[in-house]
C-alpha positions in Angstrom: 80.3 -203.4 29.8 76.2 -202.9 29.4 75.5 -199.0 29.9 73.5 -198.2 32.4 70.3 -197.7 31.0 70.9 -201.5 30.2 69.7 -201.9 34.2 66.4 -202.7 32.8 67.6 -205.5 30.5 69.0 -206.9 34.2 65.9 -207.0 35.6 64.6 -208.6 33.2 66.9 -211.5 33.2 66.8 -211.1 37.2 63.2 -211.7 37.1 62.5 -214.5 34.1 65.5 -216.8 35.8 63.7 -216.0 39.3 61.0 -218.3 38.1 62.7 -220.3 36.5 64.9 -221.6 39.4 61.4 -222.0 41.4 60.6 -223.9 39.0 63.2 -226.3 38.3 65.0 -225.9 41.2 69.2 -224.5 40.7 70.8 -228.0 39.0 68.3 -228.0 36.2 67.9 -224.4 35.4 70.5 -223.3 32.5 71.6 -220.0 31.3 69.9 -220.8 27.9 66.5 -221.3 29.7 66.4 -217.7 30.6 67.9 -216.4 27.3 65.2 -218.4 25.4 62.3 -217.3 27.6 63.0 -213.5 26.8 63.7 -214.3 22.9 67.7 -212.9 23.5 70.8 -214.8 21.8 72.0 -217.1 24.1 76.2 -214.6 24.6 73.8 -211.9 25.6 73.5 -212.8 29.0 76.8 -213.2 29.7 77.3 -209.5 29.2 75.7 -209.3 32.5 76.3 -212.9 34.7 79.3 -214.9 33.4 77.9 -217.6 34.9 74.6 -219.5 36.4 76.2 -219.3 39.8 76.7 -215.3 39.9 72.8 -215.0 38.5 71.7 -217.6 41.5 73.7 -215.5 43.9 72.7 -211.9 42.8 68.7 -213.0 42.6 69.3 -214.3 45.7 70.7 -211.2 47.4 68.2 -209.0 45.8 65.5 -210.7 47.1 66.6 -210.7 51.0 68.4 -207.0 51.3 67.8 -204.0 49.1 70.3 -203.9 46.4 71.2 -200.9 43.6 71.5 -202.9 40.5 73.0 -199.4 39.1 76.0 -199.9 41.4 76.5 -203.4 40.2 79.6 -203.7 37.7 78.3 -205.5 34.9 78.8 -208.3 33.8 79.3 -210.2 37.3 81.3 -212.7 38.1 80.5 -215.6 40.6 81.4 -214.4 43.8 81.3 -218.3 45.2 80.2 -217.0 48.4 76.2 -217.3 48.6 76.2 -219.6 51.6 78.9 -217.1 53.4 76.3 -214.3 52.9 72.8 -216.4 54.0 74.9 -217.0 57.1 75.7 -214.0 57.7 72.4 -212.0 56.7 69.9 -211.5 59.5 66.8 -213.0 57.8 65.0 -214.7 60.7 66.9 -212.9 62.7 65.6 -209.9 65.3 62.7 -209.9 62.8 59.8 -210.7 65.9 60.3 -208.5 68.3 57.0 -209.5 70.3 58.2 -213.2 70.3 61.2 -212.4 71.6 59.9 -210.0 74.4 57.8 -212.1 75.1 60.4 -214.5 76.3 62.0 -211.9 78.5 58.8 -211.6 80.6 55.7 -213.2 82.1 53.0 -213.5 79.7 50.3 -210.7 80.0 46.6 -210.9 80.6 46.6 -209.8 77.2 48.1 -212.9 75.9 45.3 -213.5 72.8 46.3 -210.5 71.4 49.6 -211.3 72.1 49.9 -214.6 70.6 47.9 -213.2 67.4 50.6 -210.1 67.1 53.4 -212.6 67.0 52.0 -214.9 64.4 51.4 -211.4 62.4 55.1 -210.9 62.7 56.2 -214.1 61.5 53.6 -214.4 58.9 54.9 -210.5 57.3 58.5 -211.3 57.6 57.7 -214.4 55.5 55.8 -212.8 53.0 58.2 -210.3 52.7 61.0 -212.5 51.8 58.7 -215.3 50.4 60.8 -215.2 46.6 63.8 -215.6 48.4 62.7 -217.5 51.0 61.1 -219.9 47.8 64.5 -220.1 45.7 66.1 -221.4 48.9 63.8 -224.1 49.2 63.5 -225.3 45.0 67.2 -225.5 44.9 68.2 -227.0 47.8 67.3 -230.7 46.9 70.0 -229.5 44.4 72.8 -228.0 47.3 73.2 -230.2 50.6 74.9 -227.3 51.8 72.1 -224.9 51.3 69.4 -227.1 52.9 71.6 -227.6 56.0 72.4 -224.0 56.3 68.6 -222.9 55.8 66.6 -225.4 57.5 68.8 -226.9 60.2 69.9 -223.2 61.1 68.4 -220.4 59.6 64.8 -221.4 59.7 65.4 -223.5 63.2 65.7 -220.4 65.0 62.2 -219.5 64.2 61.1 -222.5 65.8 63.2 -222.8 68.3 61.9 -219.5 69.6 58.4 -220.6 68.9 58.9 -223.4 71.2 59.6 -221.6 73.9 57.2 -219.2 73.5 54.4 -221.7 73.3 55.8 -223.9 76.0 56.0 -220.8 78.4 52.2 -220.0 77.4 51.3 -223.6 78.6 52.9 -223.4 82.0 51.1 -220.0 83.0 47.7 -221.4 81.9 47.6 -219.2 79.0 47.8 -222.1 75.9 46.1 -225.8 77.1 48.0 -228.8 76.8 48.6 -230.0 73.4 49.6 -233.7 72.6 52.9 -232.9 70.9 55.1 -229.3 71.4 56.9 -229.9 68.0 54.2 -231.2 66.1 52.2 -227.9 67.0 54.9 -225.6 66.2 55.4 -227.2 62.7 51.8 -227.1 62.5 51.8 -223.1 62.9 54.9 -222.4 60.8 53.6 -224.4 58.2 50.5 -222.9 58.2 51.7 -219.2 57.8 54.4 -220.9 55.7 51.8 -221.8 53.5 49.6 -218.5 53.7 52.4 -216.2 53.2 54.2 -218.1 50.6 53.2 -221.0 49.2 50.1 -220.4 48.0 51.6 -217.5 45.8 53.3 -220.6 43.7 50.2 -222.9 43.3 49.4 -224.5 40.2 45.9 -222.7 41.0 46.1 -219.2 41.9 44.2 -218.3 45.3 41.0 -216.1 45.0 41.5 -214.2 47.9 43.9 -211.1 48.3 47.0 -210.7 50.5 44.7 -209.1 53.4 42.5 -211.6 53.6 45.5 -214.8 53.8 47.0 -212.8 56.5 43.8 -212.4 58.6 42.8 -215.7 57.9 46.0 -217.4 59.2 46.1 -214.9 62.4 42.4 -216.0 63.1 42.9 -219.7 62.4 46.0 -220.3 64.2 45.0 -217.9 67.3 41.5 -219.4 67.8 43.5 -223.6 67.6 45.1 -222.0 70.6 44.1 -219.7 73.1 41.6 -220.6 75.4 38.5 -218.4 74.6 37.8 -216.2 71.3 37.1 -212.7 71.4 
């Protein structure tokens, strides 16, 4: 069993095989990948995952709640239970507290600012969990199971609530017609999706700093919608 001043060693696998399942995608990334990007023998990284399946799940977990890798019991065996624990963890969830007040009421006179503090909201929670968030979505061409859980549940809450939201908007007055509800709500999400995450993972880095993304996708998205600009 590693010591624990080994932690650092973890990390270091935990991050290199990060990237390398973004990159690949989990079917195509191997334990030997990782061991040969940090120049280790290729048993050494069983002293700390005994398998590619316990690595996928701990990155995984790490990078949706917070996690004390010196707690850990090295090495760690596959707990075969990563789709249990993204259906039971509350990313998505109770994360937009505006949005979902917002629902519970009449909109306000207010509604620019408003509609601008809930696509804030969305936009930080996905920056916040864009690694994991980005390891779902390489590796789930790769696990049915994964891409049903994540985009026909998890991430289908987000826009179910954003349909309603923007719907509600419409019938006060607040939002003018638009010629498709669904097309405009994958239109946002994809826009902050891209902002907040995508861009991070571009072939070509972005020239502009975290700051500026999240202003510009507040400004761009709020100004498509409301009625006037302030």
């Amino acid at each position: 069993m590693p010591r624990k001043h080994d932690i650092n060693k973890a990390v270091q696998i935990i991050e290199t095989a990060t990237n390398i399942f973004i990159r690949n995608g989990y079917k195509r990334s191997k334990m030997e990948d990782v061991t040969k990007s940090l120049g280790l023998s290729t048993g050494s990284i069983y002293r700390y995952f005994k398998s590619k399946e316990a690595l996928f799940d701990l990155i995984l977990r790490v990078n949706i709640e917070d996690i004390d890798l010196g707690e850990i019991k090295w090495p760690l065996a596959s707990t075969q239970d990563t789709l249990n624990f993204l259906q039971k963890s509350t990313l998505l969830e109770r994360r937009f507290p505006t949005l979902t007040q917002s629902l519970q009421q009449d909109c306000t006179s207010e509604h620019r600012q408003q509609f601008a503090q809930i696509i804030g909201e969305i936009y930080d929670v996905l920056a916040k969990y864009r690694i994991g968030i980005k390891l779902i979505e390489s590796s789930a061409l790769d696990w049915p199971e994964l891409a049903e859980l994540w985009f026909k549940k998890r991430r289908q809450q987000m826009f179910t609530l954003l349909t309603s939201y923007i719907e509600k908007s419409i019938s006060q007055g607040h939002i003018p017609q638009v010629v498709d509800i669904n097309a405009s709500v994958r239109f946002v999400v994809n826009t902050i999706t891209f902002f907040a995450i995508h861009r991070h993972f571009d072939i070509i880095p972005t020239e502009f700093d975290e700051t500026t993304s999240r202003q510009m996708a507040v400004y761009m998205i709020t100004r498509a919608f409301c009625k006037c600009s302030q």
